[in-house]
N, C-alpha and C positions, 0 to 999 in steps of 0.2 A: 493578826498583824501587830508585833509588837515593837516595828521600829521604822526606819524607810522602806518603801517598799519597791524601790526602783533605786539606780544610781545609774549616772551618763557621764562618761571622759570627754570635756571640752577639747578646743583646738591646741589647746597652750596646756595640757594634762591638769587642767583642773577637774576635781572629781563633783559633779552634782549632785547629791542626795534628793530625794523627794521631801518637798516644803511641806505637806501635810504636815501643822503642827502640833496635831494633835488625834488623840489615841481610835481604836475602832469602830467601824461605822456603828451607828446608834441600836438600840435595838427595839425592834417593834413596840414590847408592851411600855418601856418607859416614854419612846414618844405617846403613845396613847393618851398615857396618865397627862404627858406635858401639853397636847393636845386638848383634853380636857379643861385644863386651869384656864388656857388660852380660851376656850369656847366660853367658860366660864365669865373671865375677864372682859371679853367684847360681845358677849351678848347682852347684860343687863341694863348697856346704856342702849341698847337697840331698843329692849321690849320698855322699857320707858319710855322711849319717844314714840314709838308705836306701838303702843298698846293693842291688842285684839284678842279674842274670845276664836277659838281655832273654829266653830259653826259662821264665822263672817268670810265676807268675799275678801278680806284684808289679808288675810290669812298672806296670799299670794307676797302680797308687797311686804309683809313682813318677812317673807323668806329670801327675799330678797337683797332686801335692806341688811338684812344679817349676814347674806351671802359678800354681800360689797363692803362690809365692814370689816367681816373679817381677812376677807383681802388685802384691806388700805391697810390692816393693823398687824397683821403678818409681815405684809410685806415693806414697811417703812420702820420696823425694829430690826427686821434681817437685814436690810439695810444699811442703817447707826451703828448696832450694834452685833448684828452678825448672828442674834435669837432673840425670840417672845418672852416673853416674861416666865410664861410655862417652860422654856428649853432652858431658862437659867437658874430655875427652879430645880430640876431634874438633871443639869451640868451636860447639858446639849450646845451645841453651834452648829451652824449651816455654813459651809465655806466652799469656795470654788473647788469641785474635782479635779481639776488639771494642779493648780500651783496651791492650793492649802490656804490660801487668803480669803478675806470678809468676802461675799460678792458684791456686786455693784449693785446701785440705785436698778440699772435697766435688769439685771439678773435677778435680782432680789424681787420686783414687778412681775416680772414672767415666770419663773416658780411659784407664783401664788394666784395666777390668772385662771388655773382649773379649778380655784378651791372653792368657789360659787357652786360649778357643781358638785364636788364632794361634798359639800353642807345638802344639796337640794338630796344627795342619794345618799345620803347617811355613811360620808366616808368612805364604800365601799370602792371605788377607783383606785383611790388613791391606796389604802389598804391594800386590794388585793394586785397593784402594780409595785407596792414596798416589798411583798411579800415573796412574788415570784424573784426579784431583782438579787442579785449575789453579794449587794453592798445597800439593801434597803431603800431603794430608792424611787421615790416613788412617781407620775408622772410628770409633776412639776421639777423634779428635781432634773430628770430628763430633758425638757424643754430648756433648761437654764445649767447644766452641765455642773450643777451641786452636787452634793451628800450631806446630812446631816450626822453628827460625828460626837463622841462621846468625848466630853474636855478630860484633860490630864487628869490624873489623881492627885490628892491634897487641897482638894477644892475644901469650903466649907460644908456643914452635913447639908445632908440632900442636893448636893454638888453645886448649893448656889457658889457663884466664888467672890461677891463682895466687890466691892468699889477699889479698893487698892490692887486686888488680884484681876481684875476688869483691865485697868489700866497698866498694869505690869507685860497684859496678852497682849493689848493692843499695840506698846511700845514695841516689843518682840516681833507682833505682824507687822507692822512698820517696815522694823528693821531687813525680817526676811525679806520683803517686797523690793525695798532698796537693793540689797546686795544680787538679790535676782536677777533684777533689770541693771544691774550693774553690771555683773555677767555678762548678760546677754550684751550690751552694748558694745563692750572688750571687744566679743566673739565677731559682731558686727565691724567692726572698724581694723580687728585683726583681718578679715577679709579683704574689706578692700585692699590694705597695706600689699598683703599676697600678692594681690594683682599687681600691685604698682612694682613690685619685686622681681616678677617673673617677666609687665612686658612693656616696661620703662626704661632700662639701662640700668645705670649703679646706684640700685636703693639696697639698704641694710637694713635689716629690722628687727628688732629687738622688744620682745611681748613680756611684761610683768617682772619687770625689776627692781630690787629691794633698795627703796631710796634710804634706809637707813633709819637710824635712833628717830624717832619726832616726824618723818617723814612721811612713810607709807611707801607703800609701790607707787614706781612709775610704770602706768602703765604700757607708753610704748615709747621707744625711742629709735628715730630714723637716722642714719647718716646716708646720704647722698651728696651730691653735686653743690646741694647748696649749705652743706656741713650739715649740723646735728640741730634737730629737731625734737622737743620734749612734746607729747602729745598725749593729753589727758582727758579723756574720757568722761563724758558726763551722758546716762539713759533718760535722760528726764523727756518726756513725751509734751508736745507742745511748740509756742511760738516764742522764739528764743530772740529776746531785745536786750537792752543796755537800760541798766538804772543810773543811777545818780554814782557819782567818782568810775563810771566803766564798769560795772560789775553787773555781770549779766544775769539776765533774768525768763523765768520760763513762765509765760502768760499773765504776768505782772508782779510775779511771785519769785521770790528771792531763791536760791538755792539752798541743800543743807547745811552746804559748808561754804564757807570763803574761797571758791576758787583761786582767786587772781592769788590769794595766798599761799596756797597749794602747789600753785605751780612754780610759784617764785624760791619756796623752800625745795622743790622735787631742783630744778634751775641750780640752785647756788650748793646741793647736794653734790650735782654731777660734780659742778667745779672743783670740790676739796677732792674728792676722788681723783683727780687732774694736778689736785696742787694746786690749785688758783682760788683757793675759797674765799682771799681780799678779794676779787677783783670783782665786779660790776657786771651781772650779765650780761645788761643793756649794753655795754662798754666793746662786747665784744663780738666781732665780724662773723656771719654762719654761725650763731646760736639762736636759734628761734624756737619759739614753740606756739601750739594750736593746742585749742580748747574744739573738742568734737563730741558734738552733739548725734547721735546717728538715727533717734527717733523724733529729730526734733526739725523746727523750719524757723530761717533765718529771716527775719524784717527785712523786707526790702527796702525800708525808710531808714536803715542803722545806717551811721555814720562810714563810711567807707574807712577810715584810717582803723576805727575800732572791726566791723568785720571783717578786714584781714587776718585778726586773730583768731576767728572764730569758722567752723566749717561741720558740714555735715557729712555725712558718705559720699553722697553725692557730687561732691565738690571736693573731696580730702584729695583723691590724689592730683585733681588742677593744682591746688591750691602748691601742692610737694613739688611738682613739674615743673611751675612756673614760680620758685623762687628763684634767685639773681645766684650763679655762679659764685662760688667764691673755693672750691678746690678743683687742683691738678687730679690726674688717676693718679699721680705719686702721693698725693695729698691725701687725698681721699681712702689709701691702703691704708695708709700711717693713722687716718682717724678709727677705720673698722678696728685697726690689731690695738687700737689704746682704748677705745670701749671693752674688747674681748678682754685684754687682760686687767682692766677694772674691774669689771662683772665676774670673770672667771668663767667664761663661757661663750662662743661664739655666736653671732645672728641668728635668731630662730630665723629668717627668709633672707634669702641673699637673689644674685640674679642666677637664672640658669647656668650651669659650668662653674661656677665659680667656687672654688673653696676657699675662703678666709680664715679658716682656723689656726694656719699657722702664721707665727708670727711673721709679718712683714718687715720689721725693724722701720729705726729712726729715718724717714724725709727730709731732704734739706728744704725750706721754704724761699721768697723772691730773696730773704733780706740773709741770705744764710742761717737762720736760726732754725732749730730743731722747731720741725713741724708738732711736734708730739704736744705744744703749747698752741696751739693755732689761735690770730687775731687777727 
């Protein structure tokens, strides 16, 4: 395996590569060796505290003890850190089989809850279950849906990789973890939009577009009934409230970026695209936007004025439904063809029958002025 070993086309043709970060699952005799260091490491404060002479009845509780140590000590560095002292000795990791990241505290517990008895049977379980396996794995790894995996090359010798190169992996798993769940939430709230497209009336929608220099993508933008909608995606998993100046927060934790920022430059983007980039978003009739959280839940105790801006799947397309009118269908053509010909591309979901891709041309509005400026 010398690179992804899987790829998947999202809904919106983004291409997903497999997150494994890192190179081929490990192999038996270097874990051994890493195993060793590890036995090493957590058994000498064991037989110090309990010392025994292997002809006593202690014997038992010693093995024990050793067994439960080596567990707690396995498994709360796989944990933090992702390996034992021995695997980062020998340039091993233990990372989730599905997505390539650290495991969890609960994952990290449950891969190491058979190692009591692998110590009591002298490894042999665990061995002869790495051994049969196609990717080494052995039956902890099973129970907790791991692998243990051999880090990149360029490590320091004997693959320790040092405190700088530690922290350089972890920013990276970070990073991947983010843009994952970032993904996936797109993909989530791409969905529901579909729906509201296909059995709502006149929804437009528009998935991952290039807000430009300093911007980023936006990632969705609706025109309907109640104009254009900027809708910006956040996967953060949790209970989604309000800090201090409005800025929301996920289980009392800030986010990584400045939202309300984000969205106001994705906002005053659209507008120069329009030719309006003096003008005030706030200022103007049918321009709104939501912040959607799709793995996340909304306080019930948030301020009503403040969660209007805010929604989940669950509630994204009420929320799209029930705003206030403010386009004709003549109105409303003239908005879809002047997004298309900004973007240079038509609605990824429109409503059944409908084709908007060619141009509509300029709507007169109530005051005679070209709609193609809507206020």
């Amino acid at each position: 395996m010398n690179g992804p070993t899987t790829s998947e086309t999202g809904r919106r043709g983004h291409t997903r590569e497999s997150l494994l970060p890192y190179q081929p699952p490990a192999e038996l005799t270097t874990r051994a060796l890493a195993a060793g260091v590890d036995l090493a490491g957590a058994g000498v404060p064991v037989v110090l505290l309990f010392p025994a002479d292997p002809a006593e009845a202690r014997t038992g509780l010693l093995a024990l003890a050793f067994g439960v140590a080596l567990a707690c000590y396995h498994a709360s560095l796989e944990a933090l850190f992702g390996a034992t002292v021995g695997k980062l000795v020998f340039g091993l990791r233990v990372v989730d089989a599905r997505t390539g990241a650290k495991p969890s505290a609960i994952a990290a517990l449950r891969r190491n809850l058979p190692r009591a008895v692998d110590v009591a049977l002298a490894y042999l379980p665990g061995a002869l279950s790495a051994w049969i396996s196609p990717s080494n794995r052995s039956v902890g790894d099973r129970l907790a849906g791991t692998v243990v995996v051999a880090a990149r090359a360029g490590t320091a010798p004997f693959g320790f990789p040092g405190l700088r190169d530690h922290r350089r992996r972890a920013e990276e798993e970070a990073r991947r973890r983010r843009e994952h769940a970032g993904l996936m939430g797109e993909e989530m709230v791409a969905g529901e939009l579909e729906r509201l497209a296909r059995l709502d009336g006149d929804y437009y929608v528009w998935n991952d577009l290039d807000g430009g220099r300093g911007v980023g993508n936006i990632d969705h933008l609706v025109v309907g009934p109640g104009g254009i909608t900027i809708i910006e995606t956040k996967a953060n998993r949790g209970l989604v409230s309000v800090g201090g100046f409005g800025v929301p927060t996920v289980d009392g934790r800030p986010l990584h970026r400045d939202v309300l920022e984000q969205v106001d430059r994705q906002r005053r983007a659209v507008l120069r695209r329009m030719g309006l980039g003096d003008v005030d978003p706030e200022k103007i009739v049918g321009y709104e936007w939501l912040i959607c959280f799709p793995r996340g839940r909304l306080d019930p105790q948030m301020n009503p004025a403040v969660r209007r801006r805010l929604a989940t799947t669950r509630d994204l397309r009420w929320r799209l439904r029930n705003q206030t009118p403010t386009a004709t269908p003549a109105q409303l053509r003239d908005m879809v063809g002047a997004v298309s010909r900004m973007y240079g591309r038509g609605p990824d979901l429109s409503p059944p029958g409908r084709s908007p891709d060619e141009d509509p041309g300029v709507q007169a509005g109530p005051e005679g002025r070209p709609r193609g400026r809507w206020a």
